[in-house]
N, C-alpha and C positions, 0 to 999 in steps of 0.2 A: 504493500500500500504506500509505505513510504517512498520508494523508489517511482511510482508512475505517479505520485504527487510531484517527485522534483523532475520527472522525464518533461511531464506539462509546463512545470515554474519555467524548467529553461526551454522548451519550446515559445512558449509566448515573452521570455527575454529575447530571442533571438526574431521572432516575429517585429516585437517593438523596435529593436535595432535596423532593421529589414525599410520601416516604417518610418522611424527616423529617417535614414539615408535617404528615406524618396520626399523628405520636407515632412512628414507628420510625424503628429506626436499622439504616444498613446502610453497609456498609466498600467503597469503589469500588476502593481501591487493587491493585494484583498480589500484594502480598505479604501481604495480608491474603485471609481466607476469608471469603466472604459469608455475613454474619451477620443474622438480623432480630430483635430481641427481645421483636417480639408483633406480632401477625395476619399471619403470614406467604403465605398462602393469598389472604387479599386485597391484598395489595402484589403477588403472583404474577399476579394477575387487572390489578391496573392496568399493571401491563410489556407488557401482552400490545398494545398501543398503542404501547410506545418501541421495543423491540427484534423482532427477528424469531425466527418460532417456532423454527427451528434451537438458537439462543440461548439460547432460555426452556428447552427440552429441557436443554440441558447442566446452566443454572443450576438448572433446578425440584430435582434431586436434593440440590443443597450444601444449597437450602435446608429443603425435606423434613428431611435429617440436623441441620441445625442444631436445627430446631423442636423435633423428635424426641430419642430419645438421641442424647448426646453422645458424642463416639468422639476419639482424638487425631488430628493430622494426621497427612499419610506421612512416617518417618520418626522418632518420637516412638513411645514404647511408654506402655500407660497402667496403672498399679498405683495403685487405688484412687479416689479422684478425682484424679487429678493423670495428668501427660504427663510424660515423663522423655525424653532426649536425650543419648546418648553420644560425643563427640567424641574421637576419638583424636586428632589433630590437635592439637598441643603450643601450647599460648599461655599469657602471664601471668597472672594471677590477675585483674588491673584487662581483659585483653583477652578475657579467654576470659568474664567477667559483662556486658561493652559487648556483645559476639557472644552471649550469651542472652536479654537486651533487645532486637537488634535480631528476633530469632526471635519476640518476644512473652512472654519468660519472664524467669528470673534464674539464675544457677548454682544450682544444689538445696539445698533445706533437708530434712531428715533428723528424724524426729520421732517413728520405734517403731526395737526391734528387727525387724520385720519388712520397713519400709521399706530399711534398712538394708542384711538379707541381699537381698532384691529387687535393689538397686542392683549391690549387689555382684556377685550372679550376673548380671546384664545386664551388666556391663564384661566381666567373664571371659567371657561370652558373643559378645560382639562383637569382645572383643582377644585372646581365647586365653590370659589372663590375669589374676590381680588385680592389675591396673594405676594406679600410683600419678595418683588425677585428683582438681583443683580442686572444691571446692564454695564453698555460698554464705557460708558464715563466717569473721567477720572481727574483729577484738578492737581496730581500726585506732582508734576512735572511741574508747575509753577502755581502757588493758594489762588484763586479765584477763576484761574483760568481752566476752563475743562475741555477735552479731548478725547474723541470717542476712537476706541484701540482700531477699530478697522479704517483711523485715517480718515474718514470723510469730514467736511464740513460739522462742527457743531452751533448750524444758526435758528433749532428750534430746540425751547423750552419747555419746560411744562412741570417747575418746581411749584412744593407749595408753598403757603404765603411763611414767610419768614427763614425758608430755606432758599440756596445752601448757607449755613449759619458756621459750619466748621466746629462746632461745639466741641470741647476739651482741644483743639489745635488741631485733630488729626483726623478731619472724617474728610479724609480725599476718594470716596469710591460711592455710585452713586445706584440708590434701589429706584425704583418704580410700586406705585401702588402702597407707598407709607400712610399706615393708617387706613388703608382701602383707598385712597387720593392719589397720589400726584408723587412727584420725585423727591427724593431726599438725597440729602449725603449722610458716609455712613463709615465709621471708620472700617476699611477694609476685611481685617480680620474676623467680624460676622459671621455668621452663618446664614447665609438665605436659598433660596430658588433660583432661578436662573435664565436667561432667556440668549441662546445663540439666533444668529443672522450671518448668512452670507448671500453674495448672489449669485443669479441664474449661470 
C-alpha cells in the first residue's frame, strides 16, 4: 500500500514538473486542490500517459471546476469573491491567523456593511448565536493604527461606541460580535472563535 501511494506521489510530481515546463502550474500536494492556470484541457491530455484512466476521471472534474467558475472549497461559504470559514473552536488571536494560513487564507478582513451582516448571520448560523470571534485586525504594529493580516485596505469600521479603547495598554487584536454588537479590541492572548477568509 505504501509503495503504490508513493509510485502515484511521484507520478503526479513528475506530471506537475511535465506541466510546469509547458508554462503551468499545478499543486501535487493533499492539502492543496488541483489547480492549473492555463491550458488545462491539454495538461489533461498529457496525464492520460502518467496516471491511469480511473485517476484522470476523478481529477478531470477538480480540474474542469478550477478552469471554469470558481466555487469555494467544502467547508468555506462564499459571499462575493471571497471564501469565509467559521471556526467555533476557541484559539488565540496569533493561533487561530497560523490555522487560517495553514487553510490557505488569513482571519477575515471586513470591508462593506454588507460583508459585515453576511459574516454575522453565518456565525449565528452555524453557532446558534452572535458569537464573540477573532478577525484579521490588528493595531500590534503601530497603537491606533490597525491592519488587516491579509494586507488589504482597512477603510471600513464597525467598532462599538467607545472602542478600540486599548484598555490595560495591550488589547492590539481585534473580535467581532462583542457583546453580541460590533468590534472590539482585545488583548491577543484570549481565547475566542474565529473566522478565516481568502479569495476565489
Amino acid at each position: 500500500m505504501a509503495s503504490s501511494a508513493c509510485d502515484l506521489q511521484h507520478s503526479l510530481d513528475r506530471f506537475a514538473a511535465e506541466c510546469e515546463a509547458a508554462g503551468m502550474r499545478i499543486s501535487t500536494s493533499k492539502s492543496e486542490a488541483m489547480v492549473l492556470s492555463r491550458k488545462p484541457m491539454e495538461c489533461l491530455l498529457q496525464m492520460t500517459s502518467i496516471l491511469p484512466f480511473s485517476l484522470l476521471l476523478c481529477l478531470s472534474s477538480g480540474l474542469l471546476t478550477a478552469y471554469g467558475q470558481a466555487s469555494c472549497p467544502p467547508y468555506w461559504t462564499q459571499f462575493g469573491s471571497r471564501c469565509f470559514a467559521f471556526h467555533i473552536r476557541t484559539k488565540t488571536w496569533s493561533e487561530a491567523e497560523i490555522f487560517c494560513q495553514i487553510v490557505g487564507g488569513n482571519l477575515a478582513s471586513i470591508h462593506s456593511d454588507e460583508e459585515h451582516t453576511f459574516i454575522k448571520n453565518y456565525i449565528n448560523q452555524v453557532s446558534g448565536e452572535q458569537r464573540t470571534s477573532w478577525i484579521g485586525g490588528t493595531d500590534t504594529v503601530k497603537e491606533g493604527t490597525w491592519l488587516w493580516t491579509d494586507r488589504s485596505d482597512f477603510t471600513y469600521k464597525s467598532f462599538n461606541a467607545g472602542e478600540p479603547n486599548n484598555r490595560g495598554g495591550a488589547e492590539n487584536c481585534l473580535l467581532m460580535n462583542w457583546g453580541g454588537a460590533n468590534w472590539n479590541d482585545l488583548a491577543c492572548n484570549n481565547q475566542a472563535s474565529f473566522v478565516c477568509s481568502k479569495n476565489l
